[in-house]
VOGU-3710 file (C-alpha; in Angstrom, 3 decimals, decimal comma):
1> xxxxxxxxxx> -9,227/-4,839/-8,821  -7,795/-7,101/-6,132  -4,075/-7,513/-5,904  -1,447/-8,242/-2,977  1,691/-7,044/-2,332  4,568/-8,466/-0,860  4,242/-6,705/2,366  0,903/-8,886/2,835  0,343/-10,642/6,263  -1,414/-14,025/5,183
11> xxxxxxxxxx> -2,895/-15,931/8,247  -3,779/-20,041/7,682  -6,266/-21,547/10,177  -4,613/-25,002/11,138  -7,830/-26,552/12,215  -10,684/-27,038/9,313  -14,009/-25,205/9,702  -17,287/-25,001/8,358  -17,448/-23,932/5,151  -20,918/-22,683/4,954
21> xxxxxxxxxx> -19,273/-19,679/7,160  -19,860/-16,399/5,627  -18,696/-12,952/6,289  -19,769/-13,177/9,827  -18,692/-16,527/10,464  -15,856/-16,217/9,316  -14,843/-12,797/11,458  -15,948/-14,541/14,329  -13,052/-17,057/13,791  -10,995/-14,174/13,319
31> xxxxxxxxxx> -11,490/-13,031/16,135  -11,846/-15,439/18,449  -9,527/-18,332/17,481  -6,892/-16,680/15,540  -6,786/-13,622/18,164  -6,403/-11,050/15,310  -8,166/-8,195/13,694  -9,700/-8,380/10,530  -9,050/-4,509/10,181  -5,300/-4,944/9,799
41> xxxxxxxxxx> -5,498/-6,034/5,713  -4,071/-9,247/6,645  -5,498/-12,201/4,503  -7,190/-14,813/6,699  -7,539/-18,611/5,216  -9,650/-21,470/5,878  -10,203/-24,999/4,621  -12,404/-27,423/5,159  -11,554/-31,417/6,664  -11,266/-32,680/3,003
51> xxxxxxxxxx> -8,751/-29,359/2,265  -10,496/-29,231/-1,246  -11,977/-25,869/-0,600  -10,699/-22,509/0,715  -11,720/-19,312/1,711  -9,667/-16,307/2,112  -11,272/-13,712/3,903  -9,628/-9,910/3,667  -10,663/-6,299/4,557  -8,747/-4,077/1,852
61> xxxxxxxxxx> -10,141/-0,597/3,992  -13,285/-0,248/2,304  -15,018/-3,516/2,473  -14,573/-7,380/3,208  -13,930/-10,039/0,735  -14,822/-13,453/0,572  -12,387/-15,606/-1,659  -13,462/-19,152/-2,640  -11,472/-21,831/-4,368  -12,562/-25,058/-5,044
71> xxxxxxxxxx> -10,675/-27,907/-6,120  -12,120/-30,733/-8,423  -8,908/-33,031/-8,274  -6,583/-33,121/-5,308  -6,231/-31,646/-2,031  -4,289/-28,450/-0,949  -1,067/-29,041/0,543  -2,105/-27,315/4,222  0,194/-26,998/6,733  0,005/-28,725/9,851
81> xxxxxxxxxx> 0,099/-27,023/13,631  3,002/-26,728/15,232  4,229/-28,778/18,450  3,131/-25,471/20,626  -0,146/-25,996/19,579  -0,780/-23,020/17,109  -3,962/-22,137/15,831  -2,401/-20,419/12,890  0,909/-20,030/10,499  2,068/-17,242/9,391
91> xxxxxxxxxx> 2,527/-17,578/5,519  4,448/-15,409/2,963  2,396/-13,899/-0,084  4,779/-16,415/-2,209  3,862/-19,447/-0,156  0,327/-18,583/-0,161  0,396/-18,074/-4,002  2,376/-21,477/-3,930  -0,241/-23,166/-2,163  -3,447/-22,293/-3,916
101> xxxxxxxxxx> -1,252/-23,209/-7,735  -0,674/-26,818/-6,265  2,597/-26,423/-4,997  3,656/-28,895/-1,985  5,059/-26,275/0,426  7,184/-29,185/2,250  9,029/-30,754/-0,559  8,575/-27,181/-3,113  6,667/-29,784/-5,893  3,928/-29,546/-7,919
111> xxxxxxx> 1,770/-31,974/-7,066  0,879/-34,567/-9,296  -3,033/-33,574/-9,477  -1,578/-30,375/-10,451  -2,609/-29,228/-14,279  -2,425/-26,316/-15,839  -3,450/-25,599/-19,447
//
């Protein structure tokens, strides 16, 4: 079973990529645009220009996973780059899980796309 604790490093790409990336693609971004290692258990995230999809991409020590969401109304609420000209953010496990349930990270509201059953 997958599950993240608090002391989770979560990593957002700023810049959209391909989404037809896989494991390898996706390290390579890792690696070379984000200038981290994939070996650390940090949880890497990427969107795509529209920001309805995302992929999460984490090494929990044994293997690598490859998590997809996929929005069918709305957009996530993604961050933009900072002034410095950041490739990444640096998110909190909360802000992450706050993102991916809809939440508007600048404002703190649910967006109005947002609907859950």
């Amino acid at each position: 079973m997958l599950s993240f604790t608090g002391s989770l490093k979560v990593f957002l790409a700023v810049e959209p990529c391909d989404m037809r990336r896989g494991h390898n693609g996706l390290l390579a971004l890792v690696g070379e645009k984000l200038k981290e290692d994939f070996r650390t258990g940090a949880l890497f995230v990427f969107t795509n220009r529209d920001r309805r999809l995302l992929k999460a991409l984490y090494w929990d020590g044994t293997g690598l996973w490859i998590l997809n969401k996929r929005l069918e109304k709305g957009r996530f609420s993604w961050p933009q780059g900072t002034e410095s000209g950041a490739v990444k953010i640096k998110l909190t496990p909360e802000a992450f899980s706050m993102l991916t349930d809809g939440i508007d990270l600048r404002d703190g509201a649910r967006r109005a796309w947002y609907e859950r059953e």
